[in-house]
C-alpha positions as CSV (number, residue, x, y, z in Angstrom):
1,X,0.0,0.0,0.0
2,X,1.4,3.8,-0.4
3,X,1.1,6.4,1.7
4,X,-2.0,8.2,-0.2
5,X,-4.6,5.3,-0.7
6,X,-7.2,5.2,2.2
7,X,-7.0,2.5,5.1
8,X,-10.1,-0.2,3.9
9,X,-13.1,1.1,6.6
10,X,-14.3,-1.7,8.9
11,X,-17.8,-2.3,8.5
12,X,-19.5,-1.5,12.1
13,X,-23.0,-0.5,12.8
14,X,-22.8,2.6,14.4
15,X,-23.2,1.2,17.9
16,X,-21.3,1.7,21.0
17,X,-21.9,-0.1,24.1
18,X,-23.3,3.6,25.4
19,X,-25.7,3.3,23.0
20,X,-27.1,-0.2,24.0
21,X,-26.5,0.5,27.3
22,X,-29.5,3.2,27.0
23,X,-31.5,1.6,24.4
24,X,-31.6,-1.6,27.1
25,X,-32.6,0.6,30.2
26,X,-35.3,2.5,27.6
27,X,-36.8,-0.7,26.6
28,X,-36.4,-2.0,30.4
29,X,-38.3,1.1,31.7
30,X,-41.1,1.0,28.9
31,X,-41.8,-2.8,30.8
32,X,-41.6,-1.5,33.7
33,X,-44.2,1.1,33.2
34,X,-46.6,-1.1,30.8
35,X,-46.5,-3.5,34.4
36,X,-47.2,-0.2,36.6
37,X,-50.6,0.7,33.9
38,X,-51.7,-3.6,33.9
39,X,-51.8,-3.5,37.8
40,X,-53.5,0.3,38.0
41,X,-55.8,-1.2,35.5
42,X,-56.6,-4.4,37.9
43,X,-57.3,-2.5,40.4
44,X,-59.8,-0.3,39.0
45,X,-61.3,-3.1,38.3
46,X,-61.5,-4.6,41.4
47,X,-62.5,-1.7,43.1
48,X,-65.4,-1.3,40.4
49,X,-66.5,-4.6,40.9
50,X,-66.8,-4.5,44.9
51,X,-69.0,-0.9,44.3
52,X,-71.4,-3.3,42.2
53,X,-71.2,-6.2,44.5
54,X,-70.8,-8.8,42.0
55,X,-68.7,-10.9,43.6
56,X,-71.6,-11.2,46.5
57,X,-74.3,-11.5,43.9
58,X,-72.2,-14.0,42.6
59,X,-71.9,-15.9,45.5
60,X,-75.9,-15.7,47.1
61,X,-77.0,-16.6,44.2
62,X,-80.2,-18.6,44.8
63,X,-80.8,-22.6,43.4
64,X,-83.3,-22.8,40.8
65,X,-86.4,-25.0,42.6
66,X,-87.9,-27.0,39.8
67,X,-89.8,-30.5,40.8
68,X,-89.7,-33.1,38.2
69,X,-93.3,-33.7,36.6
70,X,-92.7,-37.5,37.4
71,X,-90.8,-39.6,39.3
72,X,-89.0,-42.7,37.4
73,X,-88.5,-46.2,39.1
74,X,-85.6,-48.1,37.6
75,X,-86.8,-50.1,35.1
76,X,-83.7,-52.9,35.5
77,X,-84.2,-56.1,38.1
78,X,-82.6,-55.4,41.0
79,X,-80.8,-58.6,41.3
80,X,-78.9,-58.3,37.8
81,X,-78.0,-54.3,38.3
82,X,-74.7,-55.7,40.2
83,X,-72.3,-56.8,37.5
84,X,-69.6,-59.4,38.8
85,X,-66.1,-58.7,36.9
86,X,-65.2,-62.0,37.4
87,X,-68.3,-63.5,35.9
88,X,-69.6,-63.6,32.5
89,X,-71.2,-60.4,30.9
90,X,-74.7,-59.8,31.7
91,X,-76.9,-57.5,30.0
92,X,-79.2,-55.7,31.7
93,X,-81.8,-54.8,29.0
94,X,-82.2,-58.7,28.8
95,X,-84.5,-58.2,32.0
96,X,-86.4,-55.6,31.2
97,X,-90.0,-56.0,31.9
């Protein structure tokens, strides 16, 4: 090489370790605060919630009381509704009456 040609440039991307040093506490603080808003934001919501009493009608909510029109006796025979593993396979529609 002589003296006047230029020294070949390395190819670097402009970045020093100041620079990613700031852009990793900016992107660290931008978590930080999108936590801080999620757990303001739970909170309103909780406190909007007690105000209405859900949770309480929720909870007392009453059972529905409906009676059945009829009541159903089991149409199988008793003795066959017990199914032995060790015996053969009964089939309890066989004793319907």
């Amino acid at each position: 090489m002589n003296a006047s040609s230029p020294a070949p440039k390395e190819h670097t991307t402009g970045k020093t370790s100041a620079t990613i040093a700031a852009q990793k506490k900016l992107i660290a603080a931008l978590i930080f605060a999108l936590l801080a808003v999620l757990l303001l934001l739970i909170i309103v919501l909780v406190k909007v919630a007690q105000k209405s009493n859900i949770a309480q009608r929720i909870t007392t909510s009453t059972k529905p009381n409906v009676n059945p029109k009829k009541e159903y006796e089991n149409p199988f025979n008793k003795k066959t509704q017990y199914i032995n593993p060790f015996s053969d396979y009964k089939n309890p529609f066989d004793n319907l009456e």
